[in-house]
C-alpha positions as CSV (number, residue, x, y, z in Angstrom):
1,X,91.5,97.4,117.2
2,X,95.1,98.0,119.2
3,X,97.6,97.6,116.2
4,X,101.2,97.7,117.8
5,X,102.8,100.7,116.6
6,X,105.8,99.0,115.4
7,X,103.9,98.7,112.4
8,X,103.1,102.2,112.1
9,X,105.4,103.2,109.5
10,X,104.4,100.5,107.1
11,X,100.4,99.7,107.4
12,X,96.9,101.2,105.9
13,X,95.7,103.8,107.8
14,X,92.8,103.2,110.7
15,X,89.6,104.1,110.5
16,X,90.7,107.1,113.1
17,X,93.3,108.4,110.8
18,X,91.2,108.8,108.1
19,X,89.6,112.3,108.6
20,X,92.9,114.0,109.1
21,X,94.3,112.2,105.7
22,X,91.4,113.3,103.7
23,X,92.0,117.0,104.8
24,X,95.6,116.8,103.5
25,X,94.4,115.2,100.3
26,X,91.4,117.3,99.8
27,X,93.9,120.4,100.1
28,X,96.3,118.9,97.8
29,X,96.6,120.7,94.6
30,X,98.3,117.8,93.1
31,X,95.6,115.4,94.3
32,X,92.9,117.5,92.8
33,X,94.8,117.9,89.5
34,X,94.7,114.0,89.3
35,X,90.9,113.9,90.4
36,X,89.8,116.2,87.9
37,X,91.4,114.5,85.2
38,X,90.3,111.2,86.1
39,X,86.8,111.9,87.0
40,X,85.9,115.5,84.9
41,X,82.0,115.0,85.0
42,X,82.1,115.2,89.2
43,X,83.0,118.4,90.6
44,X,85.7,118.2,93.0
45,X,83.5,119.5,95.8
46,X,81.1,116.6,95.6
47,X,84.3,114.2,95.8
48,X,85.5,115.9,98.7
49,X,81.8,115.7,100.7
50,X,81.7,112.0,99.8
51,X,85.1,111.2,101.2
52,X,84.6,112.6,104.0
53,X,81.9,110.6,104.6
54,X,83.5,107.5,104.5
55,X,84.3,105.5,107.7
56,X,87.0,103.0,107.1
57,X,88.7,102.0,103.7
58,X,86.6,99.5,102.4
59,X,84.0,102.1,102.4
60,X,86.5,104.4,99.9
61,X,87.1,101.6,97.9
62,X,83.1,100.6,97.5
63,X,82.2,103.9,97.0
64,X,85.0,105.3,94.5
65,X,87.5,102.6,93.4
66,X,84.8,100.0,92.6
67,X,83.2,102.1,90.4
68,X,86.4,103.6,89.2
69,X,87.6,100.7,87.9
70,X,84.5,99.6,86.2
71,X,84.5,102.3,84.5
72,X,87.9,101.5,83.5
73,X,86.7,98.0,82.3
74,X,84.5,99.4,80.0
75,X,86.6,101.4,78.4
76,X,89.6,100.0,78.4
77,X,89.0,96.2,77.9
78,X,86.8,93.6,77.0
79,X,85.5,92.4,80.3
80,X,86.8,91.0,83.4
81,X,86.3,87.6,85.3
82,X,87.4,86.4,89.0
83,X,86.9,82.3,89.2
84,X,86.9,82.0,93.1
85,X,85.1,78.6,92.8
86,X,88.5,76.7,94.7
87,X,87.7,79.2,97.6
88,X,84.3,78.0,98.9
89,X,85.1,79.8,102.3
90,X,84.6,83.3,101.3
91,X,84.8,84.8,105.1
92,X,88.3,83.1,105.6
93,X,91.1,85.4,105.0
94,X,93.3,84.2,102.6
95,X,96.4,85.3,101.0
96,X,96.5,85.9,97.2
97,X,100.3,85.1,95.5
98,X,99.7,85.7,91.9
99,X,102.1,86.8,89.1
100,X,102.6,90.5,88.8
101,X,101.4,91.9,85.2
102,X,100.4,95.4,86.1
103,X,101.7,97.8,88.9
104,X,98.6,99.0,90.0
105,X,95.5,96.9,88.7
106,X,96.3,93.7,89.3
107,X,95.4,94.0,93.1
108,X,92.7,96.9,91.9
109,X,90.5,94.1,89.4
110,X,91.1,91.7,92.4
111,X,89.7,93.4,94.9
112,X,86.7,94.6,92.5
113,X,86.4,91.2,91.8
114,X,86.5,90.0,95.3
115,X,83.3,92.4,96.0
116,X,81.6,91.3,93.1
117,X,81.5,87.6,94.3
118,X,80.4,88.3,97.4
119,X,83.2,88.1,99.1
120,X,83.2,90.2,102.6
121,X,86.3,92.4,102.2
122,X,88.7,93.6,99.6
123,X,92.8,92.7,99.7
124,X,95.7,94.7,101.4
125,X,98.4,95.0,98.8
126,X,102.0,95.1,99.0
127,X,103.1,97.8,97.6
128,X,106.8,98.9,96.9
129,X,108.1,102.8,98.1
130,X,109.5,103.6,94.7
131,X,106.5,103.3,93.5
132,X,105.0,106.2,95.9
133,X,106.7,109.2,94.0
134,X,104.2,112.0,95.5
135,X,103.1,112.4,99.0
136,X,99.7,111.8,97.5
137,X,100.4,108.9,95.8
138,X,101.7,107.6,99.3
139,X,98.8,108.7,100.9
140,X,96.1,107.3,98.3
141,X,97.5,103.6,98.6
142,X,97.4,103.5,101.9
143,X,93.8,105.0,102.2
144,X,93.1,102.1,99.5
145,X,94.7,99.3,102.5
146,X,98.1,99.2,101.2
147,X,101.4,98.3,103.3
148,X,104.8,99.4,102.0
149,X,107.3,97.6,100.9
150,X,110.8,99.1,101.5
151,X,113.1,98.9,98.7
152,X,116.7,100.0,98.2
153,X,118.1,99.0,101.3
154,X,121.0,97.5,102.9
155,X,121.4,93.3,103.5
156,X,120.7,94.1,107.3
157,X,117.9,96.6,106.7
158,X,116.3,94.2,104.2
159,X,116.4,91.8,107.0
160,X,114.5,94.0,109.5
161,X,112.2,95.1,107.6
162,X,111.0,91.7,105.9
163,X,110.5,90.5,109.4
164,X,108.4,93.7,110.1
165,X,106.4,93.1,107.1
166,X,106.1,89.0,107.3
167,X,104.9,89.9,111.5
168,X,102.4,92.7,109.9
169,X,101.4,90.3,106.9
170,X,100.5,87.7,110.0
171,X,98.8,90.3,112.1
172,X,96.6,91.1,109.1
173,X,95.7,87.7,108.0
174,X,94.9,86.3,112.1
175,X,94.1,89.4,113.9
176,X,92.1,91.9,111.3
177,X,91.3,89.1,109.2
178,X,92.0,90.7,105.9
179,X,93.0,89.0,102.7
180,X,95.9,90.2,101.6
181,X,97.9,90.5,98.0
182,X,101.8,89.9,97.4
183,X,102.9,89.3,93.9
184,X,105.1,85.9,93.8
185,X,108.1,88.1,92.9
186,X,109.7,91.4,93.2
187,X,108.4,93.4,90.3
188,X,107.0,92.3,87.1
189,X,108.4,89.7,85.2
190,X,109.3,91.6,82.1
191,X,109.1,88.6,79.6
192,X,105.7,87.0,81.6
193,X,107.9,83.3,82.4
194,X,106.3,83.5,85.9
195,X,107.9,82.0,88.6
196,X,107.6,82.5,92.6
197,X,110.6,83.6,94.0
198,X,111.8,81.1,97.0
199,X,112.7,84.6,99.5
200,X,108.9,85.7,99.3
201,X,107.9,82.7,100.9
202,X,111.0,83.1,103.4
203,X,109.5,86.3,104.6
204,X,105.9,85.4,105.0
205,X,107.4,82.5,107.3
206,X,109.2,84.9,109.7
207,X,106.3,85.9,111.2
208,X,103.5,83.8,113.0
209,X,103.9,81.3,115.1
210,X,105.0,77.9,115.5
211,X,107.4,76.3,112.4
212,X,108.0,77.4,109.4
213,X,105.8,74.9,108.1
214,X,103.3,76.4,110.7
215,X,104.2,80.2,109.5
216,X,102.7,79.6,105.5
217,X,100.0,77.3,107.2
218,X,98.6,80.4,109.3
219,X,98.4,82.6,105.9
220,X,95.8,80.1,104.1
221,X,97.8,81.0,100.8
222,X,96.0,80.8,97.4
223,X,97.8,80.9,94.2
224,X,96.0,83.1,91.8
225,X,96.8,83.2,88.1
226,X,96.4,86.8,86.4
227,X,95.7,86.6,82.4
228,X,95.7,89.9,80.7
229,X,94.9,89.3,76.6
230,X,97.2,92.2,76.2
231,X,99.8,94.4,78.5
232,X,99.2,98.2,78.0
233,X,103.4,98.1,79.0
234,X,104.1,95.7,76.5
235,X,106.1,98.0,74.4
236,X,107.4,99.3,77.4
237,X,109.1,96.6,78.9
238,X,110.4,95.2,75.6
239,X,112.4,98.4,75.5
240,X,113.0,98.2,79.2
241,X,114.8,94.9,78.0
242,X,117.3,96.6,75.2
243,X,118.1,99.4,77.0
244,X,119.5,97.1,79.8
245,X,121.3,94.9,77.2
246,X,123.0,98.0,75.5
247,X,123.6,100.5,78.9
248,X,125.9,99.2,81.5
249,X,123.7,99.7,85.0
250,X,120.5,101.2,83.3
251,X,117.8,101.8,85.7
252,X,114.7,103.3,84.7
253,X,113.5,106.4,86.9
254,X,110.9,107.9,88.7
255,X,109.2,109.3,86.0
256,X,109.4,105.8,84.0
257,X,107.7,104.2,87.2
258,X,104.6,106.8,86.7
259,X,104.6,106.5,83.0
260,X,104.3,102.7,83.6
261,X,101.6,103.0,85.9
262,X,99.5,105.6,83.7
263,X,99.8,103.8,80.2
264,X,99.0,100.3,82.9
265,X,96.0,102.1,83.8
266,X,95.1,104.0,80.3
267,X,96.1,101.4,77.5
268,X,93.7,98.6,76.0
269,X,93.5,95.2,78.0
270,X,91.3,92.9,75.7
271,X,90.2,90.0,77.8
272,X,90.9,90.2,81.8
273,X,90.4,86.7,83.4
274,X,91.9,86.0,87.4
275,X,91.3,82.6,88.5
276,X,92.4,81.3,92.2
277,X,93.7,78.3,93.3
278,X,92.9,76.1,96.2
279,X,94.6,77.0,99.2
280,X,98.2,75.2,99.6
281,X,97.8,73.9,103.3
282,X,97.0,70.5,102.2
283,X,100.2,70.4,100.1
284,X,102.5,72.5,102.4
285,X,101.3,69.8,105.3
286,X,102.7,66.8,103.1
287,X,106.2,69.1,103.6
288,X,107.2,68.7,107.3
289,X,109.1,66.5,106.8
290,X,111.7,68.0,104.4
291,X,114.1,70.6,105.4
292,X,113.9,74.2,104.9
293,X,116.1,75.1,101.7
294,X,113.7,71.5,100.3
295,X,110.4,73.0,102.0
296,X,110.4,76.7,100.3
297,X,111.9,75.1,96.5
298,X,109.0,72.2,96.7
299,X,106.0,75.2,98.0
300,X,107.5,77.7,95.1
301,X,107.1,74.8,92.7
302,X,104.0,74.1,93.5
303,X,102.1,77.4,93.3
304,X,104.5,77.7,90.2
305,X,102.1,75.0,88.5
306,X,99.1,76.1,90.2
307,X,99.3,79.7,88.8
308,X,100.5,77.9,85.3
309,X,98.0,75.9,85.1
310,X,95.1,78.1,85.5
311,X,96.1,80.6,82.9
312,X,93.3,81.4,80.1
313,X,95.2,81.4,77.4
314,X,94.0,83.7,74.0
315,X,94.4,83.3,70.5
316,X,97.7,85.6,70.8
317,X,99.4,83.6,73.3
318,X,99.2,80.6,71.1
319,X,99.6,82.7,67.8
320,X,102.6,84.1,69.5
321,X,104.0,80.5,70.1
322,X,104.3,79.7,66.4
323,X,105.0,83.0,65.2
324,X,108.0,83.0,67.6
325,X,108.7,79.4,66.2
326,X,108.1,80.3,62.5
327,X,105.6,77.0,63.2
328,X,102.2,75.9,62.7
329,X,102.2,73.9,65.7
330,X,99.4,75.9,67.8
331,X,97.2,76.4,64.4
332,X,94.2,74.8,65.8
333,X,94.2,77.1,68.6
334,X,93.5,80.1,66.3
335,X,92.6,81.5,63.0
336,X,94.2,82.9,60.5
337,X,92.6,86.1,60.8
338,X,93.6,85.8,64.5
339,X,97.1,85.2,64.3
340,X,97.2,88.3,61.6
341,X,95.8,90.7,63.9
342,X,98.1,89.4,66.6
343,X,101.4,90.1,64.2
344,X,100.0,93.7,63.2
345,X,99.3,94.0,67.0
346,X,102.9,93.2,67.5
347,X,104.2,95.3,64.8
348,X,102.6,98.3,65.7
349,X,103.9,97.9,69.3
350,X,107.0,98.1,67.8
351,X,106.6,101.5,66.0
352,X,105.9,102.9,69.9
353,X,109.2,102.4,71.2
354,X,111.3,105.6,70.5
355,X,114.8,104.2,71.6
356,X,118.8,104.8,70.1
357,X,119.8,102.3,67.9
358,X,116.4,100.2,67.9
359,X,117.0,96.4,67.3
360,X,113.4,95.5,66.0
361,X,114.8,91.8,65.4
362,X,115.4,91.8,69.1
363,X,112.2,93.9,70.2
364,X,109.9,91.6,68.7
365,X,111.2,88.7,69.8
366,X,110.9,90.2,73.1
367,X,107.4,91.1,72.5
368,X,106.7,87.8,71.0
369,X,108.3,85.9,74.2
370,X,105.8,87.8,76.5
371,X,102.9,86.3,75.2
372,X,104.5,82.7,74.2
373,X,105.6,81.8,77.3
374,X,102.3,81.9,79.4
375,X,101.2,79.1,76.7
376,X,104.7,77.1,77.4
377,X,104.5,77.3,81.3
378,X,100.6,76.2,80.6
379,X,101.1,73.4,78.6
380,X,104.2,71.9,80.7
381,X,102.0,72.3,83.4
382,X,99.1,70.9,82.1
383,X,101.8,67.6,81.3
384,X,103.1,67.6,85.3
């Protein structure tokens, strides 16, 4: 396929490019570091001879990151489900907007899930640069069908490059036909009160063609709610959420980024369920008629309650609700032996965070939010 080269900087790689980036990354000491830590039992030789055989992407991901990740779901969580049964089409590319819970596996347990259903192809994901700390990392995601996402840049570079990434976004979805991933909001909302982001759907409308009504029609987008029974970063954003209160400017680093990702990856999960949305067209179509600062609040309200209201909810999100409340409002929703192990959950989360000056009033209350407000969003949702 001719892909312009204007795109160049930011798309996956082609199946051309391949060989030459699995030479780099075979000779990568770094990369094999990583390999032999995450997968000890296969020596790194054996690796190396498989990817090399692989053609395109999707054949990477199929052979290593599909069974990667089930491995991780055996480990480190209960089980996983993908409820794609509002997206009868399965060879119609579609674009996911889901809330953001986990840097790297929230587009990783889609795309497994995506496979498992019988779905023809896998996602691209957007993916933001400061995430991409080591040339390998950078190289990895976009073997795995990643485009970057440029962050830290100026209003007028921010404006070229959301074009560039709306026109690849469109090229993807018409032209390769490839689903593709975008969370509904720059980063992870710390205290899980999802909510789409108006510019998101700005950008995917400046590419395509026709309106902007036209622009979102072309991307056949599908709200998709993530529900996690618990966030490995938990802890992690809760302290995240002090340190900003109490330091003037705080911004966590590089090395917090990584730490994120590896106790994301690493740390228990409980319960994984993903459930999609039908696709918006039919509402957006309803739109025309509204203008454009109406059209974008009225499509980010919608896949606000879409998302909302196809949460599974756990015992802790509705333990978390009245232990937040000092109520017994959600009681029937859980046990008593429930809601215990959700407070020692909480408590012990507490004890992980090593900070100056630790408010543990306000850390569990941050903790306790996280899991509440899922249930709150669900419920008013549920009453729309």
């Amino acid at each position: 396929m001719n892909i312009p080269a204007v795109f160049n900087e930011i798309r996956p790689y082609t199946p051309e490019e391949l060989p030459q980036v699995f030479e780099e990354l075979i000779a990568d000491p770094a990369f094999q570091a990583v390999v032999a830590q995450v997968m000890p039992q296969i020596p790194f030789e054996q690796i190396a001879t498989q990817l090399r055989q692989c053609k395109t992407s999707l054949e990477v991901q199929k052979r290593f990151f599909h069974t990667l990740l089930h491995q991780l779901l055996k480990t480190h969580a209960k089980g996983f489900l993908l409820d794609t049964t509002a997206l009868p089409e399965k060879n119609l590319p579609y674009t996911f907007i889901s809330n953001h819970r986990d840097i790297v596996l929230d587009a990783g347990f889609l795309s497994v899930g995506l496979i498992d259903n019988g779905f023809p192809t896998t996602v691209e994901i957007a993916i933001g640069d400061n995430l991409l700390i080591h040339p390998w990392i950078k190289k990895l995601v976009r073997i795995n069908k990643s485009f970057i996402v440029k962050r830290g840049l100026s209003m007028r570079e921010v404006l070229e490059a959301s074009k560039l990434m709306s026109q690849y976004i469109h090229f993807a979805v018409k032209e390769k036909a490839e689903n593709v991933w975008i969370a509904q909001r720059e980063g992870r909302a710390k205290d899980s009160n999802d909510h789409t982001q108006e510019s998101v759907l700005k950008m995917l409308a400046m590419g395509g063609e026709g309106d902007y009504v036209d622009q979102l029609l072309e991307l056949h987008i599908c709200p998709l709610s993530l529900s996690y029974e618990y966030d490995p970063c938990d802890y992690l954003k809760a302290q995240e959420m002090q340190l900003k209160r109490d330091i003037e400017d705080y911004k966590k680093t590089q090395a917090d980024d990584l730490h994120n990702m590896q106790v994301g990856i690493f740390g228990y999960k409980g319960m994984i369920n993903f459930k999609a949305a039908p696709v918006i067209n039919p509402f957006v179509e309803t739109l025309r008629h509204l203008p454009k600062t109406e059209f974008y609040t009225q499509v980010a309200t919608h896949i606000d309650q879409e998302i909302h209201k196809n949460y599974i909810l756990y015992s802790g999100n509705y333990a978390a609700v009245d232990l937040l409340e000092d109520s017994n409002r959600m009681s029937s929703y859980y046990t008593e032996a429930e809601k215990q192990v959700f407070s020692d959950y909480i408590a012990t989360r507490i004890e992980m965070i090593n900070i100056e000056n630790k408010d543990i009033p306000f850390l569990r209350k941050a903790l306790l939010t996280m899991y509440a407000n899922p249930t709150y969003n669900y419920l008013k949702a549920h009453q729309a």
